[in-house]
C-alpha positions as CSV (number, residue, x, y, z in Angstrom):
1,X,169.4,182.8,104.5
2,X,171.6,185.6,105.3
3,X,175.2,186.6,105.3
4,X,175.7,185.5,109.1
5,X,174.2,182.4,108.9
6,X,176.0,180.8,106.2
7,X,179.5,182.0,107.2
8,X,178.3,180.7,111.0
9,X,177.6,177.3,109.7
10,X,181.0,177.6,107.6
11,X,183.1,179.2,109.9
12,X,184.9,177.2,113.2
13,X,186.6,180.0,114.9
14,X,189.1,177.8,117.0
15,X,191.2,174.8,115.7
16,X,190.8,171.4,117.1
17,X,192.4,171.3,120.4
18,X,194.5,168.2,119.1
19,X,195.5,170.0,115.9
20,X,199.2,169.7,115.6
21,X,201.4,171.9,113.2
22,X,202.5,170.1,110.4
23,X,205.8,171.8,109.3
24,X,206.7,169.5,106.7
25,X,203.7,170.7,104.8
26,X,206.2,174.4,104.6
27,X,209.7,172.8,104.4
28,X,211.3,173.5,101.4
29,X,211.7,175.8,98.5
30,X,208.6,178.0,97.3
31,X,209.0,179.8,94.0
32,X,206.5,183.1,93.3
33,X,204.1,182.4,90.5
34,X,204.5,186.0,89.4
35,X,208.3,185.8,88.2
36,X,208.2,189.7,88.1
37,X,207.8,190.3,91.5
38,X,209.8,193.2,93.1
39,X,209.1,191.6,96.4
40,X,209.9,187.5,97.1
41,X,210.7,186.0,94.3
42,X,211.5,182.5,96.3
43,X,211.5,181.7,99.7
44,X,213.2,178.7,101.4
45,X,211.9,177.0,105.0
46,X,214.0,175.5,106.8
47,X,214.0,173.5,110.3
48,X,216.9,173.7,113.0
49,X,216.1,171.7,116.1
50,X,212.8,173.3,117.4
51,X,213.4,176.4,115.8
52,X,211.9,177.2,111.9
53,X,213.2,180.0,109.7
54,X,212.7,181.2,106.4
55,X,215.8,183.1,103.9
56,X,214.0,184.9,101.5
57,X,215.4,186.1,98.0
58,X,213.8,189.8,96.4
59,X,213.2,190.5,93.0
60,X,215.5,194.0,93.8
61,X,217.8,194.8,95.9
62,X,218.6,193.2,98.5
63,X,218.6,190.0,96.5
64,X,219.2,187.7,99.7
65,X,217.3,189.1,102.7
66,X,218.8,186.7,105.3
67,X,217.8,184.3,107.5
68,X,215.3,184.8,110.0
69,X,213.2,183.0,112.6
70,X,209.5,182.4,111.8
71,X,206.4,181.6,114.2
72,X,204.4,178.6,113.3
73,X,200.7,178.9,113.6
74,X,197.8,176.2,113.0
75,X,194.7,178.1,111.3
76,X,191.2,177.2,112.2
77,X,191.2,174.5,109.0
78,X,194.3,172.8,109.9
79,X,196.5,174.6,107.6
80,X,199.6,175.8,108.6
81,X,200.8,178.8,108.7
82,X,203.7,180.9,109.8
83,X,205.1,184.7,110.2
84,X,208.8,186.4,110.1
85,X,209.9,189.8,110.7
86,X,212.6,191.3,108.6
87,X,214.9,194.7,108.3
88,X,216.1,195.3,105.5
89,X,217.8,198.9,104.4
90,X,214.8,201.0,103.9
91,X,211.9,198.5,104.1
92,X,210.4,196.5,107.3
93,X,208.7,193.5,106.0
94,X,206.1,191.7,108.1
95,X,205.1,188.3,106.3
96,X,202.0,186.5,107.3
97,X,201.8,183.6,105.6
98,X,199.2,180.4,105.4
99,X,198.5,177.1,103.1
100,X,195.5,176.8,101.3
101,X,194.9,174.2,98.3
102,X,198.9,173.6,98.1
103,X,200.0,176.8,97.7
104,X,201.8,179.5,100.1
105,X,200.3,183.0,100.3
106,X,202.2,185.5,101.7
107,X,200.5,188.8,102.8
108,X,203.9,191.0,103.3
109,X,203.2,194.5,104.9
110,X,205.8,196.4,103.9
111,X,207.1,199.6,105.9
112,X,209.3,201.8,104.5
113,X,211.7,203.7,107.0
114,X,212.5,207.1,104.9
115,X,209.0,208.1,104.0
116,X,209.3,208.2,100.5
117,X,206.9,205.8,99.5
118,X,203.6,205.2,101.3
119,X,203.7,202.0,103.4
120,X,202.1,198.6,100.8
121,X,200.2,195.4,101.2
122,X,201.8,192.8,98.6
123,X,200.1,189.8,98.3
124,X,201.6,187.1,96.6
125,X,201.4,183.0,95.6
126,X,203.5,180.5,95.5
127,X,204.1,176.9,94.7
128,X,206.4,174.0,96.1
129,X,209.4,173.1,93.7
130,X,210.1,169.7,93.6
């Protein structure tokens, strides 16, 4: 069997039409399993009406990046997912974030505004605190 054929008998490209985003599966505190993270250490989701948004704290400075506005997404399992834009002093985070097994990974694509540093892909995990 090749390649193709196993990840097209795996692989439904579109969610169910009826899928709905389940938000309390995000709500809530996340810590990072790497406590030595320069990036997110934590992360807290919060809902406001209709409106979802996420305050993230760094590992450096700044320690509180603020609260900002996050798009919801449904992924092609049913997960959630969700992405925020930040701008910080020197660094534009993009997060991309999605559920899988209980956990939150976070893809943040960092861009950093004076050119010192080349722009960075962190990829990081985290859990649910109680």
């Amino acid at each position: 069997m090749k390649s193709n054929q196993i990840y097209a008998e795996t692989h439904n490209s579109q969610p169910d039409g009826n899928a709905q985003i389940d938000l309390n599966a995000i709500l809530g505190t996340w810590i990072n399993s790497n406590q030595q993270t320069e990036w997110i250490k934590k992360f807290t989701i919060t809902q406001q009406g209709d409106r979802v948004f996420i305050n993230a704290y760094g590992g450096n400075s700044p320690e509180d990046w603020g609260k900002v506005e996050i798009t919801t997404y449904v992924d092609n399992h049913g997960q959630t997912g969700f992405s925020a834009h930040y701008n910080l002093d020197g660094v534009e985070p993009l997060l991309a974030a999605n559920l899988n097994k209980g956990l939150c990974i976070i893809a943040a694509f960092l861009k950093f505004k004076n050119g010192d540093r080349p722009n960075f892909l962190s990829r990081e995990f985290y859990y649910k605190s109680e």
